[in-house]
KOLGU-4560 file (N, C-alpha, C; in nm, 3 decimals, padded with zeros to 5 digits):
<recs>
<n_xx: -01.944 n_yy: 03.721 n_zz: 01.689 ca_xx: -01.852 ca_yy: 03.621 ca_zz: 01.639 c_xx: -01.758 c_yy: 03.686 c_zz: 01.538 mol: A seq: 1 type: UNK>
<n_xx: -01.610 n_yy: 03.679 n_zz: 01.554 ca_xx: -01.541 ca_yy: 03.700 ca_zz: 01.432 c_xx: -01.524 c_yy: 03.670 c_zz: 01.340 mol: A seq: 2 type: UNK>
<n_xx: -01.532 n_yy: 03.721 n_zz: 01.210 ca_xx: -01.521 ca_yy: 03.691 ca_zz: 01.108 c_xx: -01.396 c_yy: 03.618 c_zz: 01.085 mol: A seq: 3 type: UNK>
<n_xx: -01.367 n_yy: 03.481 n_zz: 01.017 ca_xx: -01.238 ca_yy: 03.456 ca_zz: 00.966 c_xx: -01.222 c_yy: 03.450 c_zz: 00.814 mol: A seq: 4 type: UNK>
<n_xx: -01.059 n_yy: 03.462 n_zz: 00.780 ca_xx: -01.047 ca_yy: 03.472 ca_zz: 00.632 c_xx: -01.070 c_yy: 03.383 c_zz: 00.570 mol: A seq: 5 type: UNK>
<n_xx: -01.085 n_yy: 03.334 n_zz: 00.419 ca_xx: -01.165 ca_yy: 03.226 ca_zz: 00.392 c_xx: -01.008 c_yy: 03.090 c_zz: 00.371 mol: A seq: 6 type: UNK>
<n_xx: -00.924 n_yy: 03.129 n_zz: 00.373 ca_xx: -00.792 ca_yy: 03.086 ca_zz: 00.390 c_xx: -00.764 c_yy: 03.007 c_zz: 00.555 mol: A seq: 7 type: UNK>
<n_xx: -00.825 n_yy: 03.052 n_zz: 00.623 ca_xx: -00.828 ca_yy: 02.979 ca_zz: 00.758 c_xx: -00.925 c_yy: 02.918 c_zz: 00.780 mol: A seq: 8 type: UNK>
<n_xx: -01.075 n_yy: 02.924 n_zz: 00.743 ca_xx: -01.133 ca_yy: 02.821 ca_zz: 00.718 c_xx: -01.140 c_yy: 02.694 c_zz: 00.628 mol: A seq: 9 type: UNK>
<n_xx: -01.069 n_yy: 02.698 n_zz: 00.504 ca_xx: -01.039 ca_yy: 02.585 ca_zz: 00.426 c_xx: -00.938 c_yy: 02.514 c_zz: 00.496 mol: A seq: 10 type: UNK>
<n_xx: -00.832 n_yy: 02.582 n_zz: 00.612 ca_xx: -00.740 ca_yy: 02.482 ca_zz: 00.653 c_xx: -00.817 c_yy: 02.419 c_zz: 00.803 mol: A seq: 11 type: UNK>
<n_xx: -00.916 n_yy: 02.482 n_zz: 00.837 ca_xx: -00.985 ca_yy: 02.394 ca_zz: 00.936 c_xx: -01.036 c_yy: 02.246 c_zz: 00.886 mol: A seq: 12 type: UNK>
<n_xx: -01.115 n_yy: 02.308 n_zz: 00.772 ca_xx: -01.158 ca_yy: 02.205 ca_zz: 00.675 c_xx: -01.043 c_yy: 02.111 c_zz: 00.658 mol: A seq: 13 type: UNK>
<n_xx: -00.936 n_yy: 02.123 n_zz: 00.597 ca_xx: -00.863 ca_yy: 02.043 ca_zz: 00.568 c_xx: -00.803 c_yy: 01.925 c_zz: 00.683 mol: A seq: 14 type: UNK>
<n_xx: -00.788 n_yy: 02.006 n_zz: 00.811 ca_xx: -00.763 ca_yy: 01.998 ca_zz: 00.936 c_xx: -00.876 c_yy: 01.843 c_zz: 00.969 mol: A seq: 15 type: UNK>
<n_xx: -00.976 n_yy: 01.903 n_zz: 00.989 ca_xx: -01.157 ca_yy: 01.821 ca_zz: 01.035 c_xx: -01.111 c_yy: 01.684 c_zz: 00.890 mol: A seq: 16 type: UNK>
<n_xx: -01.079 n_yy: 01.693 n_zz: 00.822 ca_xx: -01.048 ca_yy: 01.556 ca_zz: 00.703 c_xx: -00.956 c_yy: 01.533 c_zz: 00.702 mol: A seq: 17 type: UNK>
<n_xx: -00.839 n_yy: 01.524 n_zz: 00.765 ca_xx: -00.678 ca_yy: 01.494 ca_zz: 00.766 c_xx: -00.779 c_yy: 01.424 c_zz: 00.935 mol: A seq: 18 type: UNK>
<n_xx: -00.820 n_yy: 01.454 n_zz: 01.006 ca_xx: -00.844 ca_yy: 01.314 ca_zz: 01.105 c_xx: -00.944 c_yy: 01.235 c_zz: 01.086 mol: A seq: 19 type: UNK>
<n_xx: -01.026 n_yy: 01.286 n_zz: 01.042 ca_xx: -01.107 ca_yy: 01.155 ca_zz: 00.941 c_xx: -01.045 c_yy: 01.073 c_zz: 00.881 mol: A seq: 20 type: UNK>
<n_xx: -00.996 n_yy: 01.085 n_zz: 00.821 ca_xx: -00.920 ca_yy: 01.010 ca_zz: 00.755 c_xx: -00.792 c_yy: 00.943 c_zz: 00.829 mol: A seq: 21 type: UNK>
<n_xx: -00.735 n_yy: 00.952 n_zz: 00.946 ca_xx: -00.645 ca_yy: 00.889 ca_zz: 01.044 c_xx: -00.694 c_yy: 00.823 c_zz: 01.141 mol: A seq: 22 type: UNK>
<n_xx: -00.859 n_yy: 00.864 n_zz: 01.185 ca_xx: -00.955 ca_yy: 00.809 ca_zz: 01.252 c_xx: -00.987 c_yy: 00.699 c_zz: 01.157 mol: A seq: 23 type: UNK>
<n_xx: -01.011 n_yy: 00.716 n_zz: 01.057 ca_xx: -01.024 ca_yy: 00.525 ca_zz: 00.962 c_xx: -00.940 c_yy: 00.487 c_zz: 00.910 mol: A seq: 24 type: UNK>
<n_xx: -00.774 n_yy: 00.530 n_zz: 00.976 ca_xx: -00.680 ca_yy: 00.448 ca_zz: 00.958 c_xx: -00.609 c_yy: 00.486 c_zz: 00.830 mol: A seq: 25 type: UNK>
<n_xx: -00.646 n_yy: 00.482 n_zz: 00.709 ca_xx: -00.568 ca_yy: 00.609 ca_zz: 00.611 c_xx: -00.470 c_yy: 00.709 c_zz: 00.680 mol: A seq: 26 type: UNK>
<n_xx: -00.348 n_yy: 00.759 n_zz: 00.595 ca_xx: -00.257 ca_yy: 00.838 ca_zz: 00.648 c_xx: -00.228 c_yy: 00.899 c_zz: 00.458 mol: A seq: 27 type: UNK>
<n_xx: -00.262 n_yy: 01.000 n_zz: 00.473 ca_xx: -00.263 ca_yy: 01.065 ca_zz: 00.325 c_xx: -00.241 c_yy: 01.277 c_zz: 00.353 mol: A seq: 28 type: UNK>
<n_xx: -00.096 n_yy: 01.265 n_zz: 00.305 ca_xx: -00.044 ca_yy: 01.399 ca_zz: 00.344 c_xx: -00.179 c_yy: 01.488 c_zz: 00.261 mol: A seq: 29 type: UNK>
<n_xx: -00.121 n_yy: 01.600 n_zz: 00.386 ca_xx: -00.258 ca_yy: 01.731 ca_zz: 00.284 c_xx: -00.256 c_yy: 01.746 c_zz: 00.200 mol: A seq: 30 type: UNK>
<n_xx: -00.169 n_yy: 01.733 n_zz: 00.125 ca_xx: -00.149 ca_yy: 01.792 ca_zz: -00.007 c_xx: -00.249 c_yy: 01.680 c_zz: -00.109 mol: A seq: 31 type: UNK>
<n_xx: -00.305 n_yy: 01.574 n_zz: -00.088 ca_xx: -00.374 ca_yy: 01.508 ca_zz: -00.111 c_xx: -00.513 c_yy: 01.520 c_zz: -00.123 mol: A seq: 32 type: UNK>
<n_xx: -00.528 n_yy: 01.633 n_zz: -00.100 ca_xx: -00.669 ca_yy: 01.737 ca_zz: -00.051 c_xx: -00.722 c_yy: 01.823 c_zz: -00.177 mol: A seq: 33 type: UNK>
<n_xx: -00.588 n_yy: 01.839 n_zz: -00.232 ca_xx: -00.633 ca_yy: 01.923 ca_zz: -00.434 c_xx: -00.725 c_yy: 01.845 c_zz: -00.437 mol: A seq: 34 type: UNK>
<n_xx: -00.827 n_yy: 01.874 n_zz: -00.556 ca_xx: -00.888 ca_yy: 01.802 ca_zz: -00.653 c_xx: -00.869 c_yy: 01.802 c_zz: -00.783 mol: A seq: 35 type: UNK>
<n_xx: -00.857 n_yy: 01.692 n_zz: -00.838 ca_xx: -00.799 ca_yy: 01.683 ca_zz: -00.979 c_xx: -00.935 c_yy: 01.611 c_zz: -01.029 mol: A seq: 36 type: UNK>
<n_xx: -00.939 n_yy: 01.698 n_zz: -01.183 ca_xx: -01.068 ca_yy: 01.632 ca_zz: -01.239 c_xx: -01.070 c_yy: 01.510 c_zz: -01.364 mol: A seq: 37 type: UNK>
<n_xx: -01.112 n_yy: 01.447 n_zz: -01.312 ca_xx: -01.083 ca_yy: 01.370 ca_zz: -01.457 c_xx: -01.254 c_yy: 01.304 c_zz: -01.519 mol: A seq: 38 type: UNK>
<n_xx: -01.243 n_yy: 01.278 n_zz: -01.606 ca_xx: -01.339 ca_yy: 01.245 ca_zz: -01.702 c_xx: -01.349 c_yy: 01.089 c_zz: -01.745 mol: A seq: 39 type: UNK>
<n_xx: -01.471 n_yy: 01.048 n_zz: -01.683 ca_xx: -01.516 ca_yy: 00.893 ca_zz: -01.732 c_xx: -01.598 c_yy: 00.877 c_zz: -01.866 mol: A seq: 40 type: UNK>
<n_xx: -01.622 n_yy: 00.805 n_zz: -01.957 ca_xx: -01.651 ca_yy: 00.769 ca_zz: -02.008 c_xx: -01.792 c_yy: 00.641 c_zz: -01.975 mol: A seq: 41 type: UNK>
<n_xx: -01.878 n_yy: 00.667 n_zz: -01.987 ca_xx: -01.979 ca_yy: 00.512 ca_zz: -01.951 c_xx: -02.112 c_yy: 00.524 c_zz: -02.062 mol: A seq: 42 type: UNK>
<n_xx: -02.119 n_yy: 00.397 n_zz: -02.038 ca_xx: -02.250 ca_yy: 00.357 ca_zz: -02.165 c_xx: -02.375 c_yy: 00.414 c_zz: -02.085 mol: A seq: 43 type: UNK>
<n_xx: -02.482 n_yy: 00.453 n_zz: -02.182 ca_xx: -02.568 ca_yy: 00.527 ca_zz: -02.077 c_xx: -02.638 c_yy: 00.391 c_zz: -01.990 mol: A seq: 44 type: UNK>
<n_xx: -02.656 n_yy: 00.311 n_zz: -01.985 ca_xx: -02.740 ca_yy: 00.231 ca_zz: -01.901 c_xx: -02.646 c_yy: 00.282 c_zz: -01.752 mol: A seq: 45 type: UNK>
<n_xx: -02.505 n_yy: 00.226 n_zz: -01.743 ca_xx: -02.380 ca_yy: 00.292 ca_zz: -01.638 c_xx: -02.437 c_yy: 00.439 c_zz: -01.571 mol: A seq: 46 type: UNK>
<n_xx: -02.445 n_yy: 00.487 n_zz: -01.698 ca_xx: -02.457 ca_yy: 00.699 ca_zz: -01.635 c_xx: -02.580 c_yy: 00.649 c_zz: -01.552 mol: A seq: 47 type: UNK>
<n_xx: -02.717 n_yy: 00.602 n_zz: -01.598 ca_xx: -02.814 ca_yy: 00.642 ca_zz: -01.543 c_xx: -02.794 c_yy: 00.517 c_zz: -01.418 mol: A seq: 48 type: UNK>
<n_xx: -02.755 n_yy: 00.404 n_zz: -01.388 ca_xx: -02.720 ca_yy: 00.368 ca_zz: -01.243 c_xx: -02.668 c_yy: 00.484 c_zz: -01.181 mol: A seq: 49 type: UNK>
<n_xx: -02.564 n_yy: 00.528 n_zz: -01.236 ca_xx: -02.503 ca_yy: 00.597 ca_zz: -01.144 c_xx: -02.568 c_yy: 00.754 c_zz: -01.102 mol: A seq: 50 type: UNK>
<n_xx: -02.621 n_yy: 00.792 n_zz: -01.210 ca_xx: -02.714 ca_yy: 00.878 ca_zz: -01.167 c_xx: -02.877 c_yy: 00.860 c_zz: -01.069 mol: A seq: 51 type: UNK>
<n_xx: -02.921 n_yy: 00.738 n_zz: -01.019 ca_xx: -03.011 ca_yy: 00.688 ca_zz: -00.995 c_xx: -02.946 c_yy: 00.654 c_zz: -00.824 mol: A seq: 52 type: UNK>
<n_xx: -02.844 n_yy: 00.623 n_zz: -00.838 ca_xx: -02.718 ca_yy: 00.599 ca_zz: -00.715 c_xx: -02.757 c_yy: 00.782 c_zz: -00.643 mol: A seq: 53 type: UNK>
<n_xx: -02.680 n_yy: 00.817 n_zz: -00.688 ca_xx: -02.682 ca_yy: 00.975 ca_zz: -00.646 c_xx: -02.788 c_yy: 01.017 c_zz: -00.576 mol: A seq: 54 type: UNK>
<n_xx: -02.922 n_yy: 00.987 n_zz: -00.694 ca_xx: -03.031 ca_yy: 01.051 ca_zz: -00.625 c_xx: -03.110 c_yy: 00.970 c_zz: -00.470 mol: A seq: 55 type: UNK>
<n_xx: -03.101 n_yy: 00.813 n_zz: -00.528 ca_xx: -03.120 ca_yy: 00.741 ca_zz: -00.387 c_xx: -03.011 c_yy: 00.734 c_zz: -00.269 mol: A seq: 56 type: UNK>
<n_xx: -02.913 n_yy: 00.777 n_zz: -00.312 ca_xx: -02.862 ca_yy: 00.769 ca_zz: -00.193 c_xx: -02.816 c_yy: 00.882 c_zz: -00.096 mol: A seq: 57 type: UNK>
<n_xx: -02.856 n_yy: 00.947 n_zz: -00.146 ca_xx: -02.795 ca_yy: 01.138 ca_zz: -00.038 c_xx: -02.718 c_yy: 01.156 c_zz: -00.087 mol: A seq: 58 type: UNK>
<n_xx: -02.644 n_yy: 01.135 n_zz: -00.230 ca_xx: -02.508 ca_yy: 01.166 ca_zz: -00.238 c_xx: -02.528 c_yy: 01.334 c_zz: -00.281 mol: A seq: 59 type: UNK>
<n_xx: -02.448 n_yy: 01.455 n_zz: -00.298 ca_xx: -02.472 ca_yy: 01.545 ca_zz: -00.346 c_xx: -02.447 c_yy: 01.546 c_zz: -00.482 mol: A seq: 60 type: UNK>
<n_xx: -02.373 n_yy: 01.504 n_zz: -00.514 ca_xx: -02.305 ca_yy: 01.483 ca_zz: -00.692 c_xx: -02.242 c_yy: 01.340 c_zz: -00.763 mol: A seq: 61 type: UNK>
<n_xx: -02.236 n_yy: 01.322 n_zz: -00.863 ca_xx: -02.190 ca_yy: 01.228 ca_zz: -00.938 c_xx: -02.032 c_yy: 01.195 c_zz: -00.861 mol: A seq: 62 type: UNK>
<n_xx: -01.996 n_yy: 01.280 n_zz: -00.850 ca_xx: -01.822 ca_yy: 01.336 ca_zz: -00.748 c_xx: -01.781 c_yy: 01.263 c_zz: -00.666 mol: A seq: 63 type: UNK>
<n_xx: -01.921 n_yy: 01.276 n_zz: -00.581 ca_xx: -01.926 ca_yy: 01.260 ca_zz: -00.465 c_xx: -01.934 c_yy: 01.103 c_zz: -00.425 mol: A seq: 64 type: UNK>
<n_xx: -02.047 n_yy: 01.067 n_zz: -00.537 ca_xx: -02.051 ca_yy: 00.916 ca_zz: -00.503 c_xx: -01.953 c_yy: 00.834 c_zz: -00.563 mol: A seq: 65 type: UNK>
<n_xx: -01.889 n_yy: 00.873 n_zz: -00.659 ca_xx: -01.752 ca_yy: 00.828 ca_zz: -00.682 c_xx: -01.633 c_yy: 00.810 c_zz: -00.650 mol: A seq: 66 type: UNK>
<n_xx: -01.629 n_yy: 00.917 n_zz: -00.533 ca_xx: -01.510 ca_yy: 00.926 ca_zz: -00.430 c_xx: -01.579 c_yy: 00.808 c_zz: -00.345 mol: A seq: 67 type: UNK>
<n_xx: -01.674 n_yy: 00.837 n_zz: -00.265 ca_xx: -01.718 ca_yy: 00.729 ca_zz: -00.187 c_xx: -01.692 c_yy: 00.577 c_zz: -00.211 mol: A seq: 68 type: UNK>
<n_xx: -01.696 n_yy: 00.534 n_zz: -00.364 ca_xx: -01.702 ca_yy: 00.397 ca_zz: -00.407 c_xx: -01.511 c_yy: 00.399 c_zz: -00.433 mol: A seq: 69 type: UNK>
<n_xx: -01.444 n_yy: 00.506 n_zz: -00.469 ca_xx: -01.270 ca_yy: 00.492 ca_zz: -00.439 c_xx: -01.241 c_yy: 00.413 c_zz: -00.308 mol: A seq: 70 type: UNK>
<n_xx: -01.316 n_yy: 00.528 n_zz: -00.189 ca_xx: -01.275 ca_yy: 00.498 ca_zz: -00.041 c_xx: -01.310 c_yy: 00.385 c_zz: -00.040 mol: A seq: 71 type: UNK>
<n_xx: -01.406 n_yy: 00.318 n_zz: -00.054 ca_xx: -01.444 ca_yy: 00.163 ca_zz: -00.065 c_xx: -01.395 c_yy: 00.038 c_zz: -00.032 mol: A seq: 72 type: UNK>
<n_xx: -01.285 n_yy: 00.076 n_zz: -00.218 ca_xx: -01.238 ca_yy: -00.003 ca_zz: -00.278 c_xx: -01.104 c_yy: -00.001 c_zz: -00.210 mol: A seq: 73 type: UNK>
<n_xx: -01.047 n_yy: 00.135 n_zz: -00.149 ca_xx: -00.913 ca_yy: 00.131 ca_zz: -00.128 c_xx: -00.908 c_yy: 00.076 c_zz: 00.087 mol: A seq: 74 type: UNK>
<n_xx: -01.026 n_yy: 00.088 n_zz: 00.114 ca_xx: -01.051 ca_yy: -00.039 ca_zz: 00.214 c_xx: -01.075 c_yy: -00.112 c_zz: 00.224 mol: A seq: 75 type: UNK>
<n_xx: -01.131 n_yy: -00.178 n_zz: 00.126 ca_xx: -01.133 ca_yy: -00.334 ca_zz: 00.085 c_xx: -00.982 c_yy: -00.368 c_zz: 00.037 mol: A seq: 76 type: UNK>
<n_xx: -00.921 n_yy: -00.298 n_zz: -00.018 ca_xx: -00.745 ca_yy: -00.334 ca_zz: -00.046 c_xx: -00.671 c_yy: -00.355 c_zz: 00.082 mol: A seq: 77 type: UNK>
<n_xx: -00.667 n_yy: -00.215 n_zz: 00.149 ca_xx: -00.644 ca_yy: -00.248 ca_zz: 00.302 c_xx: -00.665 c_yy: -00.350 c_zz: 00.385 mol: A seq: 78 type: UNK>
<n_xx: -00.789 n_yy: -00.384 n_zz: 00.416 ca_xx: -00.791 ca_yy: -00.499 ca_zz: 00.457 c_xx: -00.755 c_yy: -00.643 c_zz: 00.403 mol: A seq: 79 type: UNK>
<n_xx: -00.744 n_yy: -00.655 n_zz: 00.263 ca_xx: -00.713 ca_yy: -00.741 ca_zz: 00.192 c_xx: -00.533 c_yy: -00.787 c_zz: 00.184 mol: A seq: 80 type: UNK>
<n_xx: -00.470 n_yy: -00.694 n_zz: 00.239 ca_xx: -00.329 ca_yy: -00.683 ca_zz: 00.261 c_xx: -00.307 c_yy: -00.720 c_zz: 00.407 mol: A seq: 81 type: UNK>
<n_xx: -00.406 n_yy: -00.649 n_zz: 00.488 ca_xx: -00.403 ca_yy: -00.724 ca_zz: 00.645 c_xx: -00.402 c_yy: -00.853 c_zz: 00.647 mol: A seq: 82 type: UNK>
<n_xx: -00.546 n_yy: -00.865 n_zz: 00.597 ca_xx: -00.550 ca_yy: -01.054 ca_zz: 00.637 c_xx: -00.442 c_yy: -01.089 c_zz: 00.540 mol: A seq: 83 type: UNK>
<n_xx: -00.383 n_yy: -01.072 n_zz: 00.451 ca_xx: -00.254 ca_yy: -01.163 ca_zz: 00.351 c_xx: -00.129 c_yy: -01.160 c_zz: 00.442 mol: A seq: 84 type: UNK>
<n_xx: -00.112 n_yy: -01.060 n_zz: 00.563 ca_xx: -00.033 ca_yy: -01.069 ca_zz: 00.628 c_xx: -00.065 c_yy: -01.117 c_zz: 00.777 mol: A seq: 85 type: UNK>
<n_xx: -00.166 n_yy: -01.138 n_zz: 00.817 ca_xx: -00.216 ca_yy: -01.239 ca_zz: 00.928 c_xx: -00.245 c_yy: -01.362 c_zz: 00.887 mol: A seq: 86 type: UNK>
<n_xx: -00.255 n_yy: -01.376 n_zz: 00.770 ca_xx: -00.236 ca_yy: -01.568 ca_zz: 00.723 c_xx: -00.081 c_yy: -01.583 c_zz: 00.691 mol: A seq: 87 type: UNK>
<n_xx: 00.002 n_yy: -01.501 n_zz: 00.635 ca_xx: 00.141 ca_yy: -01.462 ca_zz: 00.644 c_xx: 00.198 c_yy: -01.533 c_zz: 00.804 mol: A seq: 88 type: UNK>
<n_xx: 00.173 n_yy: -01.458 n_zz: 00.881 ca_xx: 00.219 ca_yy: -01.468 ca_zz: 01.028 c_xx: 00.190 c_yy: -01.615 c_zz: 01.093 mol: A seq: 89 type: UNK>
<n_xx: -00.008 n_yy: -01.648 n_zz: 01.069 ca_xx: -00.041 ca_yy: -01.780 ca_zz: 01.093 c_xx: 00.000 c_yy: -01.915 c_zz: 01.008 mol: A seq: 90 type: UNK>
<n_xx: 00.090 n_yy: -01.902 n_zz: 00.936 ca_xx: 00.169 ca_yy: -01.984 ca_zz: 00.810 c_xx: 00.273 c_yy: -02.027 c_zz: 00.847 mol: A seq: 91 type: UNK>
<n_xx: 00.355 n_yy: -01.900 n_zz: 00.967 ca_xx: 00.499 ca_yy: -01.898 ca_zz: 00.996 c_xx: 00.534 c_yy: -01.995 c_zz: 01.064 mol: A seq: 92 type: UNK>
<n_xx: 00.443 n_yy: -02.089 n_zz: 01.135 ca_xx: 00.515 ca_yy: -02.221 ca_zz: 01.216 c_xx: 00.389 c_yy: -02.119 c_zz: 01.365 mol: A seq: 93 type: UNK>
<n_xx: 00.470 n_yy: -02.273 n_zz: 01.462 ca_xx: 00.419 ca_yy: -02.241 ca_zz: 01.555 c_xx: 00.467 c_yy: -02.110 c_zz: 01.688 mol: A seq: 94 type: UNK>
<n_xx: 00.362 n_yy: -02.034 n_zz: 01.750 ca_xx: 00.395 ca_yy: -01.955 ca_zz: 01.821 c_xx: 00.471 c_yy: -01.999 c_zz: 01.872 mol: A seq: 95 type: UNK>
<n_xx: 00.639 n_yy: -01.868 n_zz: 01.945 ca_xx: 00.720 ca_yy: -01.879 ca_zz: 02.048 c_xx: 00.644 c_yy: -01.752 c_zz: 02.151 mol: A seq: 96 type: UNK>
<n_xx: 00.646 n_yy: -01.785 n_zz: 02.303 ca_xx: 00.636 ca_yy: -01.714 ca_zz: 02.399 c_xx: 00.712 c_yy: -01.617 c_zz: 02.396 mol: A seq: 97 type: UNK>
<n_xx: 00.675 n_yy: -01.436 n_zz: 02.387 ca_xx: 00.773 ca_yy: -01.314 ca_zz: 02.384 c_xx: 00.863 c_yy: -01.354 c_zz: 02.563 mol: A seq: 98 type: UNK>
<n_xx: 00.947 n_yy: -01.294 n_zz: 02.539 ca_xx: 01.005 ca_yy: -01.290 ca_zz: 02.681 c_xx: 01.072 c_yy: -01.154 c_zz: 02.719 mol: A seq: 99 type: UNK>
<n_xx: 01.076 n_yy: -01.129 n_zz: 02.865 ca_xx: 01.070 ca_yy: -00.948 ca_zz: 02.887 c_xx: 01.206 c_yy: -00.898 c_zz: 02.781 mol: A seq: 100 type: UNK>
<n_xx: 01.295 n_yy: -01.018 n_zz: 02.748 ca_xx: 01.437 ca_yy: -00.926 ca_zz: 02.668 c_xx: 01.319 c_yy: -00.872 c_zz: 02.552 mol: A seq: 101 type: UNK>
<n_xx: 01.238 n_yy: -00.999 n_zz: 02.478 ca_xx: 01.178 ca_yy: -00.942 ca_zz: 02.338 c_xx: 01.126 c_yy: -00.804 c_zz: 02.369 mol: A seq: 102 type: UNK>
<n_xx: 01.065 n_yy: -00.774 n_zz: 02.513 ca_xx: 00.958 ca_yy: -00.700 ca_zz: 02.508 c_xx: 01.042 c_yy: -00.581 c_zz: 02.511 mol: A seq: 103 type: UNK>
<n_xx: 01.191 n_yy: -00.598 n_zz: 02.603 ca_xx: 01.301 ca_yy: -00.447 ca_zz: 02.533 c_xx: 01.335 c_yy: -00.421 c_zz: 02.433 mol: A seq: 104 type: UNK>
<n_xx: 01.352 n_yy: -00.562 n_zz: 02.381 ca_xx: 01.382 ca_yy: -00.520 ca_zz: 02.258 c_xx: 01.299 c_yy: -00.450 c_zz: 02.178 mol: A seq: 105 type: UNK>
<n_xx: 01.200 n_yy: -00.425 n_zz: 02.127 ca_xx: 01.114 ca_yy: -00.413 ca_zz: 02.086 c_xx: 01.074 c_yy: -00.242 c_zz: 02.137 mol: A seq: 106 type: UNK>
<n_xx: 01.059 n_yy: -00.265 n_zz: 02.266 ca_xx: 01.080 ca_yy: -00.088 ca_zz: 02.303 c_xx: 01.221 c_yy: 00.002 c_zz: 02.259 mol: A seq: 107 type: UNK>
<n_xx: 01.322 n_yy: -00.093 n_zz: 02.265 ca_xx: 01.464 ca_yy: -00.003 ca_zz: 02.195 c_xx: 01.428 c_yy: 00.052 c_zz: 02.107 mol: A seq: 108 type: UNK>
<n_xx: 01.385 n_yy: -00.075 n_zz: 02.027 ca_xx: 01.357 ca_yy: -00.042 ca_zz: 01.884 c_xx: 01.234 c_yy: 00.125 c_zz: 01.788 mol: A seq: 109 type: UNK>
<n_xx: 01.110 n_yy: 00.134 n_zz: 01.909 ca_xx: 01.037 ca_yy: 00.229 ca_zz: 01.901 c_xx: 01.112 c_yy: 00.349 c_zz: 01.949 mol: A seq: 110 type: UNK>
<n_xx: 01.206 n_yy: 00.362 n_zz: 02.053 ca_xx: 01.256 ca_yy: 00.430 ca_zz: 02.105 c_xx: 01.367 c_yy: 00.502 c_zz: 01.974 mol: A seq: 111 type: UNK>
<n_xx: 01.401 n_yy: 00.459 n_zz: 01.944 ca_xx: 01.518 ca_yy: 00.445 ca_zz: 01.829 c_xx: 01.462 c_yy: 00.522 c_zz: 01.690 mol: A seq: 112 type: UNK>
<n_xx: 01.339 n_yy: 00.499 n_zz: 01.670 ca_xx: 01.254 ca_yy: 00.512 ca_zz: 01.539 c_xx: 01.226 c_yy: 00.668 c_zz: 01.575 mol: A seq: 113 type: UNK>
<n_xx: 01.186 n_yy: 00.653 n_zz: 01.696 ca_xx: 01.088 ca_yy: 00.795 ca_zz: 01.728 c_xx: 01.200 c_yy: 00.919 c_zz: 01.797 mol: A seq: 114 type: UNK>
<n_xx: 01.323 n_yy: 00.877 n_zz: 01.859 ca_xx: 01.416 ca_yy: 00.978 ca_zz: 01.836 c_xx: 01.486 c_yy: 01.039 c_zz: 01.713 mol: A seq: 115 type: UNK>
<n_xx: 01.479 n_yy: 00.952 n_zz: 01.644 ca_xx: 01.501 ca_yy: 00.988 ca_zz: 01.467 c_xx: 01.411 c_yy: 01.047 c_zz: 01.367 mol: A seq: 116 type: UNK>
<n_xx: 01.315 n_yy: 01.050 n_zz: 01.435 ca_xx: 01.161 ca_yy: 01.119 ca_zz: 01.387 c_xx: 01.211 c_yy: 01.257 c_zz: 01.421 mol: A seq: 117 type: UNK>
<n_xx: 01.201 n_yy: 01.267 n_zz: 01.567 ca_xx: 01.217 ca_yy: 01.402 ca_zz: 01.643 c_xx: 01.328 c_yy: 01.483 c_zz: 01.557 mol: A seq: 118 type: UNK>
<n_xx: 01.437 n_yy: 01.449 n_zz: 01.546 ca_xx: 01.557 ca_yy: 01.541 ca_zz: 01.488 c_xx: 01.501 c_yy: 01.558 c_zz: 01.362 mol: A seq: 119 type: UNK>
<n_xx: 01.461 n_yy: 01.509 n_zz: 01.265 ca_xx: 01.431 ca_yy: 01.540 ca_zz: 01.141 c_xx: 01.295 c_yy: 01.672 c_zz: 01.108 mol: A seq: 120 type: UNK>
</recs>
């Protein structure tokens, strides 16, 4: 087996979590992939849940289960914006039947988006 540089394996890595993350619907450029550290503050009863979290749950680090409870929260937002815009839509009055012009229209329209993608 060949050896690779450790520079082409972190971008596999990065690669294998840029579709994870498009596979659950998230779209978050690579560059989103740094880690930035920041520092919480908690009363110890807090630390030791959260340290008690860690150990029952497989997490590997304090880090770790903290990112996990981000992703969470920022899919519970997600979805929380869906349904505000499917009660949005079910609010709007009653359905009209699409008809084949809507259904060109509508392809113009992708057509239009995604040739303007391409040149850029």
């Amino acid at each position: 087996m060949r050896k690779q540089s450790p520079k082409k394996i972190v971008r596999r890595t990065v690669r294998w979590q840029e579709l994870t993350i498009l596979a659950n619907g998230n779209r978050l450029p690579a560059e989103d992939f740094t880690m930035e550290t920041m520092n919480v503050a908690l009363p110890d009863a807090l630390k030791e849940f959260v340290q008690s979290r860690v150990a029952e749950g497989g997490y590997s680090s304090v880090s770790e289960y903290v990112r996990e409870l981000i992703r969470a929260d920022q899919k519970q937002q997600a979805w929380a914006v869906l349904e505000a815009e499917v009660l949005k839509g079910l609010d709007s009055g009653p359905s009209v039947p699409m008809t084949s012009e809507d259904w060109e229209s509508i392809r113009a329209e992708v057509r239009k988006r995604f040739d303007g993608r391409k040149k850029t």
